[in-house]
C-alpha positions as a Markdown table, in Angstrom:
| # | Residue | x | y | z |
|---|---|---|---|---|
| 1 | Unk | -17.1 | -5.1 | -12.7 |
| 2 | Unk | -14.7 | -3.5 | -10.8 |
| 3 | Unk | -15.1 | -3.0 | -6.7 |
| 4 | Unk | -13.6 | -0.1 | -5.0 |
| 5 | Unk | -12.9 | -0.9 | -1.6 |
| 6 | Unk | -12.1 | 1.9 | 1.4 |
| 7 | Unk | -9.0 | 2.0 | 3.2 |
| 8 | Unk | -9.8 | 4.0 | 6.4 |
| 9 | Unk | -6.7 | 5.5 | 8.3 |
| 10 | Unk | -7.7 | 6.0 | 12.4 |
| 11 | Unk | -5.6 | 9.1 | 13.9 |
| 12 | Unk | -5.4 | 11.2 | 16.7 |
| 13 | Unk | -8.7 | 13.8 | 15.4 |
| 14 | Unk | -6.7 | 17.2 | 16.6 |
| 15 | Unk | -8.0 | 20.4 | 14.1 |
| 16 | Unk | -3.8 | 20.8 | 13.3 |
| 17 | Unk | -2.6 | 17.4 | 12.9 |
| 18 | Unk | -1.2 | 15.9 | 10.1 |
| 19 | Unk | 0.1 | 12.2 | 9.2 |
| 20 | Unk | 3.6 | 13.5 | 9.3 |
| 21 | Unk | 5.8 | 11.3 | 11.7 |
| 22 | Unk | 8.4 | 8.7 | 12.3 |
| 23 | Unk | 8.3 | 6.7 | 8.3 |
| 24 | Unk | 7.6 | 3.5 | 8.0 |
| 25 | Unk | 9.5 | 1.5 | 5.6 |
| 26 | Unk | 8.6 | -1.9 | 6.3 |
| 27 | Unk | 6.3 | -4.5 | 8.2 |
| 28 | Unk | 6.0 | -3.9 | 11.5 |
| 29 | Unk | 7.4 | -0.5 | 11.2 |
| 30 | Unk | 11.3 | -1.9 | 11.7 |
| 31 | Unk | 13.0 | -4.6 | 10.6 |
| 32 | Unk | 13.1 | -6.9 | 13.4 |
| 33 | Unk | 9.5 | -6.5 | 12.9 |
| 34 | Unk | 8.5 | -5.6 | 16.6 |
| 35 | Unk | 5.5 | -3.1 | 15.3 |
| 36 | Unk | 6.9 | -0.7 | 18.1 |
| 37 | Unk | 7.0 | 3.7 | 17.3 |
| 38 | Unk | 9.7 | 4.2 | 19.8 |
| 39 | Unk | 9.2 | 8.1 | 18.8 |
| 40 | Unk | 5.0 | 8.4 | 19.0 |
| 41 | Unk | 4.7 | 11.8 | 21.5 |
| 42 | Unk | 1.2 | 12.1 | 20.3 |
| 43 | Unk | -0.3 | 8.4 | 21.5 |
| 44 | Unk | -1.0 | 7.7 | 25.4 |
| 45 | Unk | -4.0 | 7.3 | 27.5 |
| 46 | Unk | -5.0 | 10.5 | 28.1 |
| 47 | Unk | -5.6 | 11.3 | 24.0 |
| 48 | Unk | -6.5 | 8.1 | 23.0 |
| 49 | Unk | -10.6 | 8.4 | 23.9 |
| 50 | Unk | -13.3 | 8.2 | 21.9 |
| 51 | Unk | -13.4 | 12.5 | 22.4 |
| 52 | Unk | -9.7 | 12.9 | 20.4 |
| 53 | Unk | -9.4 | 10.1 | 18.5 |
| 54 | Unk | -10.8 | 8.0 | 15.3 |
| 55 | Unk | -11.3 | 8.3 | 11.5 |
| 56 | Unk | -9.7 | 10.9 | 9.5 |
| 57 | Unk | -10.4 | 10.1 | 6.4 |
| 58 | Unk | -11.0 | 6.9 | 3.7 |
| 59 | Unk | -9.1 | 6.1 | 0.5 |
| 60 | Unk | -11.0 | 4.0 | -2.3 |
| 61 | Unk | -8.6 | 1.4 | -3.7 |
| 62 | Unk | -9.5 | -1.3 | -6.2 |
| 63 | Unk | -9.2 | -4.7 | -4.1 |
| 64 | Unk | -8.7 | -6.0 | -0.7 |
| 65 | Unk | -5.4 | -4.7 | 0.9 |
| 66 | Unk | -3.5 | -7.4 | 2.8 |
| 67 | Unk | -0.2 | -5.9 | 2.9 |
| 68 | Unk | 0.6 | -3.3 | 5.2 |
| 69 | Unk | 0.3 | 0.5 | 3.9 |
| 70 | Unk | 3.4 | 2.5 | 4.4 |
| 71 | Unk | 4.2 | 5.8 | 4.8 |
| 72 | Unk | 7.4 | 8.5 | 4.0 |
| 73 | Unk | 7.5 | 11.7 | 5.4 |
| 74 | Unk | 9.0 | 15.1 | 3.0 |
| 75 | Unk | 8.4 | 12.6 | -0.5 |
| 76 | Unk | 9.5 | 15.5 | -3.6 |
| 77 | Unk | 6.9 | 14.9 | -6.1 |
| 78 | Unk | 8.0 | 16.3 | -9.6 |
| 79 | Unk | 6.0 | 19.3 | -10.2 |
| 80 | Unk | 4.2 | 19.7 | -7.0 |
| 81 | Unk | 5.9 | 20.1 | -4.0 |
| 82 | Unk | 6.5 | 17.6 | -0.9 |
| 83 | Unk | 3.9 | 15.4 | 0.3 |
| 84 | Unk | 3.7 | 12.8 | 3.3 |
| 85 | Unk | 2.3 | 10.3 | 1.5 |
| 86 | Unk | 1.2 | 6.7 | 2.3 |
| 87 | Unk | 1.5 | 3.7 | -0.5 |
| 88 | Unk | -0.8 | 1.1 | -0.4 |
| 89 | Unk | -0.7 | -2.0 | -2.4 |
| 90 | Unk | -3.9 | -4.4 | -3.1 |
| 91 | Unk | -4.2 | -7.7 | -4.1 |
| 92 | Unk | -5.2 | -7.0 | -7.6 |
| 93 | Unk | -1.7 | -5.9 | -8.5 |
| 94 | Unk | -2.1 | -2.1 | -7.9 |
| 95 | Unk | -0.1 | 0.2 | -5.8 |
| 96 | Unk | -1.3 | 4.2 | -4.7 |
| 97 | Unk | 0.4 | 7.0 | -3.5 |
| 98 | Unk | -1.7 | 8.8 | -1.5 |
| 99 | Unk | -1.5 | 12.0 | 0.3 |
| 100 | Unk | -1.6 | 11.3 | 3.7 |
| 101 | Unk | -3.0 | 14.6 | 5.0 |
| 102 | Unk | -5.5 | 15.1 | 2.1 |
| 103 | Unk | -6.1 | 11.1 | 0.2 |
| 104 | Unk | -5.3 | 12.8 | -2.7 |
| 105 | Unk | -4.2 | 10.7 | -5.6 |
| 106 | Unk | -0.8 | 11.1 | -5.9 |
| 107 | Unk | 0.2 | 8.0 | -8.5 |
| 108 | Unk | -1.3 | 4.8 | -9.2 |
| 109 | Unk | 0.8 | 1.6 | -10.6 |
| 110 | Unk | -1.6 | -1.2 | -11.8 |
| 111 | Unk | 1.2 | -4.2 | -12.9 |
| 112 | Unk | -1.9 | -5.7 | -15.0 |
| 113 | Unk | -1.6 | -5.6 | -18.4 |
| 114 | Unk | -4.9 | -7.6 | -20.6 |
| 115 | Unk | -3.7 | -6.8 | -23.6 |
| 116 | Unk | -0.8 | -9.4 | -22.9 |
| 117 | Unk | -2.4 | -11.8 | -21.1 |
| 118 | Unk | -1.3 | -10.7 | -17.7 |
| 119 | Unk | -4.0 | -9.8 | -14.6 |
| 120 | Unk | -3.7 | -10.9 | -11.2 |
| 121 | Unk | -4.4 | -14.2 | -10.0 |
| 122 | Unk | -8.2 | -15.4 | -9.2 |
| 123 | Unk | -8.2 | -17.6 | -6.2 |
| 124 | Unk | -9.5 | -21.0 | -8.7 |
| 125 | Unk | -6.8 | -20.4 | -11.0 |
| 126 | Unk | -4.0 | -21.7 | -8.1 |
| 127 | Unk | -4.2 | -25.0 | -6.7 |
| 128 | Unk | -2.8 | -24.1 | -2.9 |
| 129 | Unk | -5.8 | -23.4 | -0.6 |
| 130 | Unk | -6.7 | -20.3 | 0.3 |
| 131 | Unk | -9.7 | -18.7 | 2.1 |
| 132 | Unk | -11.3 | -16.3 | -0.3 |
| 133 | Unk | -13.0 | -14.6 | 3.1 |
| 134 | Unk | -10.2 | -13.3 | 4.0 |
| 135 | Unk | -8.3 | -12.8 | 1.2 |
| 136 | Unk | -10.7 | -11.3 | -1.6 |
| 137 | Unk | -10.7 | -13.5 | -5.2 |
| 138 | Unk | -7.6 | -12.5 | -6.1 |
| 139 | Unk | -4.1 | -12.9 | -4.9 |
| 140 | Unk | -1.9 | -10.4 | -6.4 |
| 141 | Unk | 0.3 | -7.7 | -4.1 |
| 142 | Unk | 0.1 | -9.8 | -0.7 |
| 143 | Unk | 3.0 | -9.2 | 1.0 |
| 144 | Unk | 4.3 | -5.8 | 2.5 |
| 145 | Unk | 6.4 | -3.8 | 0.2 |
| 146 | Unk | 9.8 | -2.6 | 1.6 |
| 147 | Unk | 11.2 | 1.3 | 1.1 |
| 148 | Unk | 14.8 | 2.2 | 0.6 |
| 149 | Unk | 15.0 | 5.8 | 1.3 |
| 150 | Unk | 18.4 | 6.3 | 0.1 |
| 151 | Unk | 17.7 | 5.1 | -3.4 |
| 152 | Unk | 14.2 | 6.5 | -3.1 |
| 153 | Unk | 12.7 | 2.9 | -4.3 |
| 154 | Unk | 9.5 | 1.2 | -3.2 |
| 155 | Unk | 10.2 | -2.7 | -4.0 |
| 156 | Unk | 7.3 | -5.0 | -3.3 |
| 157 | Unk | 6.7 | -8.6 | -5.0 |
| 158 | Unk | 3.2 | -9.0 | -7.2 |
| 159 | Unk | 1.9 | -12.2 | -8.5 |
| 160 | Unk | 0.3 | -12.1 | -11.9 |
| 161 | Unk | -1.3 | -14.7 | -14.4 |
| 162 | Unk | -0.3 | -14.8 | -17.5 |
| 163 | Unk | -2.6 | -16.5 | -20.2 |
| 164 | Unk | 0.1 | -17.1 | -22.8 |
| 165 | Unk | 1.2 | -21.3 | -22.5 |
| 166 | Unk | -1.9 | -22.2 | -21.2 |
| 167 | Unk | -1.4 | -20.1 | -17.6 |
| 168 | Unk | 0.7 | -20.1 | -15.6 |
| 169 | Unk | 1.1 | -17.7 | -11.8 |
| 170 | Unk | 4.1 | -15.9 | -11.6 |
| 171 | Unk | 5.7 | -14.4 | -8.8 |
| 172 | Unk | 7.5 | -11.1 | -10.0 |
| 173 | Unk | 9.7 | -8.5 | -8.0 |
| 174 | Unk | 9.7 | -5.2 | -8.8 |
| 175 | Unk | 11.4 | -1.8 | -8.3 |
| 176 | Unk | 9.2 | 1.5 | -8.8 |
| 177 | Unk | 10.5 | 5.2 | -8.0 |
| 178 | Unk | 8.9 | 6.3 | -4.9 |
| 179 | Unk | 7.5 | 10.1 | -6.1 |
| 180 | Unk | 6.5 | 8.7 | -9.2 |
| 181 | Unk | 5.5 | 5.1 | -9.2 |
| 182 | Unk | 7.9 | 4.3 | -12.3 |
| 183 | Unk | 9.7 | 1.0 | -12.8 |
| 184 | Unk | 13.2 | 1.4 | -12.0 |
| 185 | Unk | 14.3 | -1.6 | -13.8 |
């Protein structure tokens, strides 16, 4: 059976504003990972109340999301225009494209493939402990993904099970397009 779960995005609740802002390519939004937005103009105390700010919207993804979502201003989908659009990864080895002002669809990547013996990995089937509370039964897409805006490449690392040999958890990097969600390599 498969579980949607929602992925809620809190924002500044203004009738004009939209996601678009500073992208964020990586954990902690740089890559000394110090989580700062040294260009927010929107955020201080006066607009963060419970009167202008909160939820804008959900997105229903198909596990638990550990890694952080991250988001690219101006992306050039094929055929439709430019979107700011956020990309979320779960831990059952799927990534979205979302778009950011309306939680449209964009693309979704699911790594899994049954027919060859390939899912993601249920938390009995590894031997290091884990806490399924706080990680979901599966352990797939747990660390952030990383963006390289000049290739246009969302790289993230998945881990998968793969039946064939008796099973056996591998740990996989790859390299999609970031307006379409196609491998690269």
């Amino acid at each position: 059976m498969k579980v949607l779960m929602r992925l809620a995005v809190f924002a500044l609740a203004l009738s004009s504003y939209t996601l678009a802002g500073p992208n964020v390519l990586t954990a902690n939004n740089d890559i000394y990972r110090t989580g700062s937005n040294l260009e927010e103009v929107v955020l201080n105390v006066s607009t963060v109340n419970v009167n202008r700010f909160g939820k804008l919207r959900t997105y229903e993804v198909d596990g638990t999301v550990y890694a952080q979502p991250l988001f690219v201003s101006n992306v050039d989908i094929p055929g439709r225009g430019a979107f700011d659009v956020l990309y979320v990864a779960t831990m059952v080895d799927t990534v979205y494209a979302f778009d950011a002002n309306s939680s449209e669809l964009l693309w979704k990547l699911d790594i899994r493939n049954p027919a060859a013996g390939i899912d993601a990995v249920q938390v009995p089937q590894v031997a290091r402990p884990v806490k399924p509370n706080i990680m979901g039964n599966w352990i797939g897409i747990e660390g952030t993904p990383a963006i390289d805006l000049v290739s246009r490449t969302l790289y993230f690392l998945a881990r998968t099970w793969e039946s064939a040999g008796g099973g056996v958890s591998r740990f996989r990097m790859h390299a999609v397009d970031l307006a379409t969600g196609l491998p690269k390599f």
